[in-house]
C-alpha positions in Angstrom: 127.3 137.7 109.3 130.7 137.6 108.0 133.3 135.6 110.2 136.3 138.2 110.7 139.2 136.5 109.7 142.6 136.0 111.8 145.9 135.5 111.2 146.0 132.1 111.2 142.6 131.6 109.1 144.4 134.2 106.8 147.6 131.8 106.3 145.0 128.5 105.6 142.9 130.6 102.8 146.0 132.1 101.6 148.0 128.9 100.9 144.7 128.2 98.7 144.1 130.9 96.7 147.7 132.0 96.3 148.4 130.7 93.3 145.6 133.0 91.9 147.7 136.0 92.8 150.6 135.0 90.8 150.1 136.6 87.9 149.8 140.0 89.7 153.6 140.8 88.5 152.7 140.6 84.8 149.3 142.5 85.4 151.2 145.4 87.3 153.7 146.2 84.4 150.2 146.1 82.4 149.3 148.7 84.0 152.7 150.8 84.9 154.6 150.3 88.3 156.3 153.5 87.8 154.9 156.1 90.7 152.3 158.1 90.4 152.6 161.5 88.9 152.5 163.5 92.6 150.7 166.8 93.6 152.4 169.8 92.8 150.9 171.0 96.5 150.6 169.6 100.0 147.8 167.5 100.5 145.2 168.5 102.9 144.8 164.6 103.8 146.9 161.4 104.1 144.7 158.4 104.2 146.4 155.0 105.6 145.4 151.4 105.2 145.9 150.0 108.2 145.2 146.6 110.3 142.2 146.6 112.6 143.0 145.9 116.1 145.9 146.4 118.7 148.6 146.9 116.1 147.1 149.9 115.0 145.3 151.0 118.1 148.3 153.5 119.1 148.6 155.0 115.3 145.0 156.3 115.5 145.7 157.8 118.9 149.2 159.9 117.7 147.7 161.0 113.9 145.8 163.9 115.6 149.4 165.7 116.7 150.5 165.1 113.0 147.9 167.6 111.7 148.4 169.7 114.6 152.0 170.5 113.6 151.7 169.8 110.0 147.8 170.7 109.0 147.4 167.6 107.2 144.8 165.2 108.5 146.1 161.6 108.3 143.0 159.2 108.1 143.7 155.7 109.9 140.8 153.3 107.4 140.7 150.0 109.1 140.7 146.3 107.8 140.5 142.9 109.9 143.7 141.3 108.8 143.0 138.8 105.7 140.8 141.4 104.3 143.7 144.2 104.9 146.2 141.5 102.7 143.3 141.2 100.1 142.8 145.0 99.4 146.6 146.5 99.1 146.5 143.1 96.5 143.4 144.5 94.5 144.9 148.1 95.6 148.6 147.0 94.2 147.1 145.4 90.8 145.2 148.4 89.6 147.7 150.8 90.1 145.4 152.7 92.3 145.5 155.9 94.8 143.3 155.3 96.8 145.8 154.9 99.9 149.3 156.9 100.6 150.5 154.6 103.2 149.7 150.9 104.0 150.8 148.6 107.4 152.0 145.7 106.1 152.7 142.8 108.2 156.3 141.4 107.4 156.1 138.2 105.9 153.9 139.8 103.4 157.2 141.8 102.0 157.7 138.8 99.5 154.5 139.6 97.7 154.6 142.9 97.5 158.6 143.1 96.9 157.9 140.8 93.8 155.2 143.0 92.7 157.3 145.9 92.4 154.1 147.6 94.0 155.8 149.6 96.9 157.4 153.4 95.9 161.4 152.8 97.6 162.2 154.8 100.7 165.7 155.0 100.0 166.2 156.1 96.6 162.6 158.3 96.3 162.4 159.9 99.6 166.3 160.0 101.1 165.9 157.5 103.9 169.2 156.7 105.8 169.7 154.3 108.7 169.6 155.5 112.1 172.1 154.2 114.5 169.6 154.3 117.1 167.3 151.7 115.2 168.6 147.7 114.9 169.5 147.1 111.9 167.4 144.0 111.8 164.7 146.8 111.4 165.8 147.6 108.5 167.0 144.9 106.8 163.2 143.3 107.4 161.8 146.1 105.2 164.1 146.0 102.6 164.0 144.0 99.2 165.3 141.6 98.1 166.1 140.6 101.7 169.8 141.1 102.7 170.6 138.1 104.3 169.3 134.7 104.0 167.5 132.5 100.9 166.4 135.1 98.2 163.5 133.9 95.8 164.7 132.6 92.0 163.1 135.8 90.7 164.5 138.3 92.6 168.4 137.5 92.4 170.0 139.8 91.1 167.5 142.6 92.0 169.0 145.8 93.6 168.0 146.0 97.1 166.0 149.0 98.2 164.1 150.0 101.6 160.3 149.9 101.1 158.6 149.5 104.8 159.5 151.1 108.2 158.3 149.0 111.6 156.2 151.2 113.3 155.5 147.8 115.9 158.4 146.2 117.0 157.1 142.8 117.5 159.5 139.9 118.3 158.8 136.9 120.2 160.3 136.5 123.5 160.3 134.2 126.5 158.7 135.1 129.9 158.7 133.0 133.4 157.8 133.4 136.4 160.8 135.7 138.5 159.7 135.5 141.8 160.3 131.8 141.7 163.6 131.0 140.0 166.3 133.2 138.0 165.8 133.3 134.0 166.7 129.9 132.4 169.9 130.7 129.8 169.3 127.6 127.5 166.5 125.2 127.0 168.4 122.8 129.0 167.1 124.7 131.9 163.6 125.8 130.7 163.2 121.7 130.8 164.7 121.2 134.1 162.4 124.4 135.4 159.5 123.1 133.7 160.1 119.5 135.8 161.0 121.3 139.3 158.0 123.3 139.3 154.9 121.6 137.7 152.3 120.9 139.6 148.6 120.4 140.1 146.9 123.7 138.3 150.4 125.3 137.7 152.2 123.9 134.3 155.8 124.5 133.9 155.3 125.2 130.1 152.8 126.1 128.5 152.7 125.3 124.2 150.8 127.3 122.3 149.9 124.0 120.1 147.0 125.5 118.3 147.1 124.5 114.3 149.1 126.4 111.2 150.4 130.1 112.6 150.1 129.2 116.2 151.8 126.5 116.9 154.5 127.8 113.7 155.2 131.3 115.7 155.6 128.9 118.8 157.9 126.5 117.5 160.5 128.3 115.0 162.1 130.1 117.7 162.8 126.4 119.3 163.7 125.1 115.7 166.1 127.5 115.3 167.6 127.4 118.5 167.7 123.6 118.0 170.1 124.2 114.6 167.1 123.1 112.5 165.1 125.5 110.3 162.8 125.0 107.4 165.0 126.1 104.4 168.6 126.3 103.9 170.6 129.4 102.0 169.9 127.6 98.8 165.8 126.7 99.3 167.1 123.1 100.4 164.0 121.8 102.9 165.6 121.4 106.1 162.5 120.1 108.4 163.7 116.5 108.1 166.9 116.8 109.2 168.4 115.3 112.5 168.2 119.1 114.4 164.7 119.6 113.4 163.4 116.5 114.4 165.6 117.0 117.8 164.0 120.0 118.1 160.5 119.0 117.5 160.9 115.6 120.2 162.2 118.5 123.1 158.7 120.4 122.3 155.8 117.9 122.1 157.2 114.8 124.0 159.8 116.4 126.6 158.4 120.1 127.3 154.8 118.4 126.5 155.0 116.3 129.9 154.9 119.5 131.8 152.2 121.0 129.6 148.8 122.2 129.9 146.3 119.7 129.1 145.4 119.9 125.4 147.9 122.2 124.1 147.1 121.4 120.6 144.2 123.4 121.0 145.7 126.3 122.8 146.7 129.9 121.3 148.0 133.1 122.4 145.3 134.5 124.1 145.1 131.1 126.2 148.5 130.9 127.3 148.6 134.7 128.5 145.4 133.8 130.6 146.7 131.0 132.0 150.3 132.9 133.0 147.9 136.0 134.6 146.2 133.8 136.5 148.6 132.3 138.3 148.2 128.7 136.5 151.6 128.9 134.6 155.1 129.3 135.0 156.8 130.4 131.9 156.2 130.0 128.2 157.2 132.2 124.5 155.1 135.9 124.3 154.7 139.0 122.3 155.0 142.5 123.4 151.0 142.8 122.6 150.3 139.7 125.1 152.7 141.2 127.5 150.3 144.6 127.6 147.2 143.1 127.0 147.0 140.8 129.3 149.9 139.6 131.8 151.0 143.2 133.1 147.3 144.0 133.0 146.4 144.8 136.3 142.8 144.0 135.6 142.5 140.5 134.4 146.4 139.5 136.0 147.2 138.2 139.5 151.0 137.8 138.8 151.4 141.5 137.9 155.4 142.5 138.8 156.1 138.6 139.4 156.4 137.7 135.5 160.1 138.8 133.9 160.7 138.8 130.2 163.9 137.9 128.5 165.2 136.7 124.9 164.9 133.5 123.8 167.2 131.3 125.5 170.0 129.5 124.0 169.9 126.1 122.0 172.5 123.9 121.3 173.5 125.5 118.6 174.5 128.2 120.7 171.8 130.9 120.1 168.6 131.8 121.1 166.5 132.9 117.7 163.1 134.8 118.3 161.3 135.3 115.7 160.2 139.1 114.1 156.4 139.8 113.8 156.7 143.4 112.8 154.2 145.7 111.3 155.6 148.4 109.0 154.6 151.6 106.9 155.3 151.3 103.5 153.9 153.6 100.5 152.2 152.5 97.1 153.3 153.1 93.9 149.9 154.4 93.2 150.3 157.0 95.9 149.9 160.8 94.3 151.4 162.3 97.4 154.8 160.2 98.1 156.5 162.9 99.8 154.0 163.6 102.1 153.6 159.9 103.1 157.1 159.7 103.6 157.5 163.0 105.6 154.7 161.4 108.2 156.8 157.9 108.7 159.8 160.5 109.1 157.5 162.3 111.8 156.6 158.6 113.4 160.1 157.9 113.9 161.6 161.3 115.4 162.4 160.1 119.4 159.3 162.5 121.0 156.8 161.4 118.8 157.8 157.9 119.8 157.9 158.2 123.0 154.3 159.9 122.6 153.3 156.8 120.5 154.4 154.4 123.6 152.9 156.2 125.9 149.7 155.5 124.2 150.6 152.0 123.6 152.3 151.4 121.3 155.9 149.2 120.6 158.9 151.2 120.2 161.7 150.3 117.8 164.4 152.8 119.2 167.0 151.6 121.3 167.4 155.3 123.4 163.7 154.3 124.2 163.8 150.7 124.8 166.7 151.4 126.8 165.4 154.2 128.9 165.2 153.3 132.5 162.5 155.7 133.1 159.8 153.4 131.3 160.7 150.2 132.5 158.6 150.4 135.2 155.4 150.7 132.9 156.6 148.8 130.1 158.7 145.6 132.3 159.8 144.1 128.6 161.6 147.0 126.9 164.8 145.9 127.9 164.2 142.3 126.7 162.3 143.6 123.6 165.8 145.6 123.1 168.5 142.2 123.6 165.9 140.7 121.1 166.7 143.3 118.7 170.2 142.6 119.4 170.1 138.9 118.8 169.5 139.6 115.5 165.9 137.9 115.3 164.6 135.6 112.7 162.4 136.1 110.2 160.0 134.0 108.4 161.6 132.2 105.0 161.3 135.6 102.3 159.0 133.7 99.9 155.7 134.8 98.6 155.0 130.9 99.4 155.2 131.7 102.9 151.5 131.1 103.4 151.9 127.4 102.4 154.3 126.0 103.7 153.0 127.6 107.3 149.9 125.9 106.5 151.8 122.5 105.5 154.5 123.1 108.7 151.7 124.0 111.4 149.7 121.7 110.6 152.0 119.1 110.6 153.8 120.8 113.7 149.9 120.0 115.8 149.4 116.8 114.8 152.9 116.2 116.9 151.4 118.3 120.0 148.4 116.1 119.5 150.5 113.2 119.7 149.1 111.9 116.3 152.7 111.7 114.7 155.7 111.4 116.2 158.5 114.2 115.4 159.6 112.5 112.4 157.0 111.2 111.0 155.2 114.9 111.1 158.5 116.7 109.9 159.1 114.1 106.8 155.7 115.1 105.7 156.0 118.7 106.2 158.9 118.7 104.2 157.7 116.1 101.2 154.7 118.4 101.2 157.1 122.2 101.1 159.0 120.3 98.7 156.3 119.9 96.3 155.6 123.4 97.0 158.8 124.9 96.4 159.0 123.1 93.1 155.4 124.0 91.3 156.8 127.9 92.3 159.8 127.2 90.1 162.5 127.2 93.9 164.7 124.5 93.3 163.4 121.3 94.6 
């Protein structure tokens, strides 16, 4: 049988066979990039590539009122994750049109933005930005990215909209409210973490486990910290005296009050352990938050667990980090309009709210914001400050895969306590370095 793939295997294989999808640039002018000659009448079906699991879990439920109003079916076609990346790629290369809408996770926006393989939403289809929406939401789905690093190649470029979040994903921090007010730096997630670890109840819990683990769980600490991976000009920055600091206050000060073996733990771990009443606070996504922790079925701590932004660093800000899924439509697609008109439909305010109440994670701040769901959905209003914050996003590189291989590996050999913070951040760096320079990013 053929071991399904996640996330994090995704990012290992990827940072080895990516080099063989760097040619895909030249191969797609090969074959034309320009979009594809549409129908002259409304299609009687929409058919979407989308991510098997949770992220798309709400989608399926919501395309059946699309066809009720519009009377075009919209079919939902499933892929585990690393096999979803692998087709839009093959999809992409031969300029096919086979699929009018794809979810795309965001840090794969470098690839396909340098592949020119995505139709603009802007210029094509008359997208404008809602005030309602963070901007952050935007700017995530548009290439090259507005703010931060942009790749050698792309300079220059002229920026365009190509994917709409239709799951608002940003890490956040949770802890547990009925014991102590939210901590507003990490100053006093430590001190917390001392004052109320004890036997079978850790004050922090690390998601430790190797390459997009214990990455998702660190960066937002990193950042907060002042440190980061790259500077505005591709300078590697995982060496410097911030990172390192950073680094030390996860896996030797926070580590103390840990859970045994937190290099081995991930997401679905540290959820369990908070439901169960063996944890008191730790980083989260909206998905764990649902699945598991405000689950009345598997949680014991149900209405005693609050969710907040990342709390402030030295450097003044607390950074979460955006793990959004968007819509975007192939060049290849023959019925552009039609795709667009549905992410137009997914983003009217009732047929959001519809899609939360069926699960799924808003992006509109009337929604977020609404007092009426708070109750059922206890992290909207954190989920909305995130937004606000302005999160992070993963460097905008089509090297991404990489150096999170290079950085989270490096990053759980320090949980492990097989390097010390400096030791694992100078080789994460010499490593990205070498990286950055085969791909032609200065060095």
């Amino acid at each position: 049988m053929k071991k399904r793939l996640t996330r994090r295997d995704f990012v290992i294989q990827a940072a080895i066979t990516g080099a063989s999808f760097s040619s895909l640039p030249a191969i797609l002018a090969a074959c034309g990039t320009g979009t594809a000659t549409p129908s002259s009448s409304k299609p009687s079906k929409l058919t979407i590539a989308a991510v098997q699991g949770n992220e798309d879990g709400p989608l399926k439920k919501v395309v059946g009122n699309y066809k009720s109003q519009t009377g075009i079916e919209v079919q939902v076609v499933e892929f585990p994750y690393a096999d979803l990346f692998t087709k839009l790629v093959t999809t992409f290369q031969a300029n096919d049109s086979s699929y009018d809408l794809c979810m795309m996770d965001d840090p794969w926006m470098p690839k396909f933005g340098t592949m020119g393989a995505l139709q603009p939403l802007d210029s094509n289809f008359g997208f404008t930005r809602d005030s309602d929406i963070p901007t952050v939401v935007y700017d995530v789905g548009t290439w090259p990215p507005p703010h931060g690093p942009v790749p050698p190649s792309e300079q220059g470029k002229t920026q365009h909209l190509y994917g709409i979040t239709i799951v608002g994903n940003v890490e956040m921090f949770m802890y547990r409210s009925d014991k102590s007010a939210a901590p507003a730096s990490w100053d006093e997630v430590l001190s917390n973490a001392a004052k109320y670890n004890a036997a079978s109840f850790y004050g922090y819990v690390i998601r430790g486990k190797a390459t997009n683990p214990v990455s998702s769980d660190s960066l937002p600490i990193l950042w907060s910290f002042g440190g980061n991976i790259f500077d505005d000009n591709w300078k590697v920055q995982l060496d410097s005296s911030d990172s390192i600091t950073a680094v030390d206050f996860l896996t030797r000060k926070l580590k103390k009050y840990a859970e045994p073996g937190p290099e081995n733990t991930d997401a679905a771990d540290r959820s369990r352990l908070m439901a169960i009443g063996q944890a008191y606070q730790s980083t989260v996504w909206p998905g764990e938050i649902t699945g598991i922790v405000e689950d009345p079925s598997v949680s014991q701590v149900k209405g005693k667990v609050a969710y907040i932004p990342i709390p402030q660093g030295p450097s003044g800000k607390g950074l979460g980090m955006m793990g959004n899924w968007l819509l975007g439509i192939p060049k290849g697609s023959k019925n552009g309009a039609a795709a667009a008109d549905f992410i137009k439909w997914m983003l009217k305010t009732d047929n959001m709210r519809n899609y939360v109440a069926q699960g799924g994670i808003p992006i509109r701040n009337s929604i977020l914001n609404d007092a009426s769901l708070a109750s059922a959905n206890p992290y909207f209003k954190a989920l909305a400050a995130s937004f606000a914050a302005v999160p992070n996003w993963r460097p905008r590189t089509d090297q991404w895969g990489a150096v999170e291989t290079s950085y989270g590996t490096a990053m759980n050999a320090a949980v492990a306590g097989q390097l010390t913070p400096q030791a694992a951040m100078q080789k994460a760096a010499s490593e990205i370095r070498t990286v950055m320079k085969n791909a032609g990013y200065p060095s």
